[in-house]
C-alpha distance (Angstrom), angle and dihedral (degrees) to the residues before:
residue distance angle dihedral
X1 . . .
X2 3.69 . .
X3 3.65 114.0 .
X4 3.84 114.1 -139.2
X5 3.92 87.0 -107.8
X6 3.91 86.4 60.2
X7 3.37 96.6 47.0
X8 4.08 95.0 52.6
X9 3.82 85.7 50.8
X10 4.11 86.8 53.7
X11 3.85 86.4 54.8
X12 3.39 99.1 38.7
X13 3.89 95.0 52.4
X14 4.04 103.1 31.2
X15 4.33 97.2 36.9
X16 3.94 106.1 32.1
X17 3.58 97.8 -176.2
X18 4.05 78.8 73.0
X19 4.14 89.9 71.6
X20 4.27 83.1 47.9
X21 3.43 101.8 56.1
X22 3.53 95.4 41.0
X23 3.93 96.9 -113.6
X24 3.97 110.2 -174.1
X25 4.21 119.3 -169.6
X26 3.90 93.8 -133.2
X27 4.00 96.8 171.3
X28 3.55 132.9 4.9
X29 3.82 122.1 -177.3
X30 3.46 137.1 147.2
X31 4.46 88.3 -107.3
X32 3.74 92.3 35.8
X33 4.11 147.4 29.8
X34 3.55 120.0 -174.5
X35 3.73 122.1 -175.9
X36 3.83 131.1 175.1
X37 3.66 145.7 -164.0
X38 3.93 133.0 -160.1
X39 3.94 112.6 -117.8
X40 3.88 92.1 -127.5
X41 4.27 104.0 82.5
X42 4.17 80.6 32.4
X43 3.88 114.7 56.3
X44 4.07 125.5 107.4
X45 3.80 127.9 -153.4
X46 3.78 89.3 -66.7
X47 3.87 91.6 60.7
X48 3.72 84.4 -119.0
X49 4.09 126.5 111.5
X50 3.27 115.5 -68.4
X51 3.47 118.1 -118.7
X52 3.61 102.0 -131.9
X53 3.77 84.4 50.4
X54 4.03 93.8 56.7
X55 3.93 92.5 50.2
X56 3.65 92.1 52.7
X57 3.59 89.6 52.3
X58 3.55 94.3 43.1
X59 4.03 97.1 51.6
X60 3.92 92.7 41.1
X61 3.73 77.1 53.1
X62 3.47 96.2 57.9
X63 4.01 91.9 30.7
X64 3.70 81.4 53.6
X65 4.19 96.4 61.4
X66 3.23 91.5 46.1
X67 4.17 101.3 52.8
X68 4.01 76.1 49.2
X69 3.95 101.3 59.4
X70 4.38 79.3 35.8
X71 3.70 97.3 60.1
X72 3.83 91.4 36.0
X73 3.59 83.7 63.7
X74 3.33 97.0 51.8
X75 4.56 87.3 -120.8
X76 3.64 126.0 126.5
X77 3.83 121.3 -155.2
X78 3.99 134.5 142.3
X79 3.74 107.8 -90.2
X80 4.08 108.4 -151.0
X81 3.63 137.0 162.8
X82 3.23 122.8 -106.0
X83 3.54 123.3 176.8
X84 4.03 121.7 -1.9
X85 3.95 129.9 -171.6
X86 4.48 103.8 -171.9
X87 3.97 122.1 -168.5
X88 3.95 109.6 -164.0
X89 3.61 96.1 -154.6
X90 4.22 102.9 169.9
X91 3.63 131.6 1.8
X92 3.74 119.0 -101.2
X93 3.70 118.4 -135.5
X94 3.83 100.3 163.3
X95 3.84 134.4 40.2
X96 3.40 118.4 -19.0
X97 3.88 114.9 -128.9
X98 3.69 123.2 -176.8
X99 3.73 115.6 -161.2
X100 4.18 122.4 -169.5
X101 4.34 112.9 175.7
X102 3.24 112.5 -171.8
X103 3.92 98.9 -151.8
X104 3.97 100.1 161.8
X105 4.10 104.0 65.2
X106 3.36 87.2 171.1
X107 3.65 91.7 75.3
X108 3.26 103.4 41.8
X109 4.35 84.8 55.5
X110 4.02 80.9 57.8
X111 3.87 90.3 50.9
X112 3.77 96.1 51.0
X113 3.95 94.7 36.2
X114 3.93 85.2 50.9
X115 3.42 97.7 45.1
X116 4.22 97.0 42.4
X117 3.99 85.1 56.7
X118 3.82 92.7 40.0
X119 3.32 110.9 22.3
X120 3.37 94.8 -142.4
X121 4.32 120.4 70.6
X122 3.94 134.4 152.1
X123 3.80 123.8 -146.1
X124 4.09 121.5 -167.2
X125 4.31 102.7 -136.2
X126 4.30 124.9 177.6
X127 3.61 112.1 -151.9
X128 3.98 112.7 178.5
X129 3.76 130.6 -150.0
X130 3.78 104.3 -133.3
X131 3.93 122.6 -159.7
X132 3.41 122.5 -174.0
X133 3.83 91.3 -18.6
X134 3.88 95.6 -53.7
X135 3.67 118.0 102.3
X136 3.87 103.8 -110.1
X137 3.68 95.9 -173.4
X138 3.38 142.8 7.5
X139 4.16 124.5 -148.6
X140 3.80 114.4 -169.0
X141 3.89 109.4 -171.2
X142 3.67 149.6 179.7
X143 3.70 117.1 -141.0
X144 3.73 123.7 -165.6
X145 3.82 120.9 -163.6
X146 3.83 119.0 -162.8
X147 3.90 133.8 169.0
């Protein structure tokens, strides 16, 4: 099992924009990845977070759980977004933390079982950006693993 130090060092080497923006592996368990980012590299005009800067976290987020559950399984696969529906709820002016719970294990068992006979399988995950304990955004996404 990847320990959260590990799993920074796998973002920081294989998606450099990670080391721009700051990106931080807070928590990493097999329920629940958490990963952060100061507001300094990511603010707009408005001295708020830019948006482009809170989906990146928030997909790496969800990119992140999955590479996880894939290592802890001993599989390797490209992990991608496909398909992404965002709702920008409140502006973030502070850290940015990125928060993906993986509360139904019983899908993620179909998502490995489908993709060890396919080698190919697509999972839907929510991660939320959460600012001073209110849910600031909310990414629904569709990630496809393939070999």
């Amino acid at each position: 099992m990847h320990s959260c130090f590990e799993l920074q060092n796998i973002l920081h080497t294989e998606i450099p924009l990670t080391r721009q923006i700051g990106i931080q592996v807070e928590h990493c368990e097999n329920d629940r990845i958490v990963l952060t980012a100061p507001i300094e590299p990511n603010t707009n005009h408005k001295c708020t977070a830019f948006g482009g800067s809170l989906y990146s976290v928030a997909v790496l987020t969800g990119w992140s759980m999955l590479h996880h559950h894939m290592q802890q399984q001993q599989l390797d696969g490209h992990i991608v977004i496909q398909h992404s529906e965002v709702d920008y709820k409140l502006p973030v002016d502070g850290k940015i933390i990125a928060e993906c719970v993986m509360d139904t294990p019983e899908i993620l068992d179909k998502f490995l079982k489908t993709y060890k006979r396919k080698g190919r399988a697509r999972i839907n995950l929510q991660v939320n950006i959460v600012f001073e304990n209110t849910i600031a955004m909310t990414l629904k996404g569709q990630y496809v693993v393939h070999q």
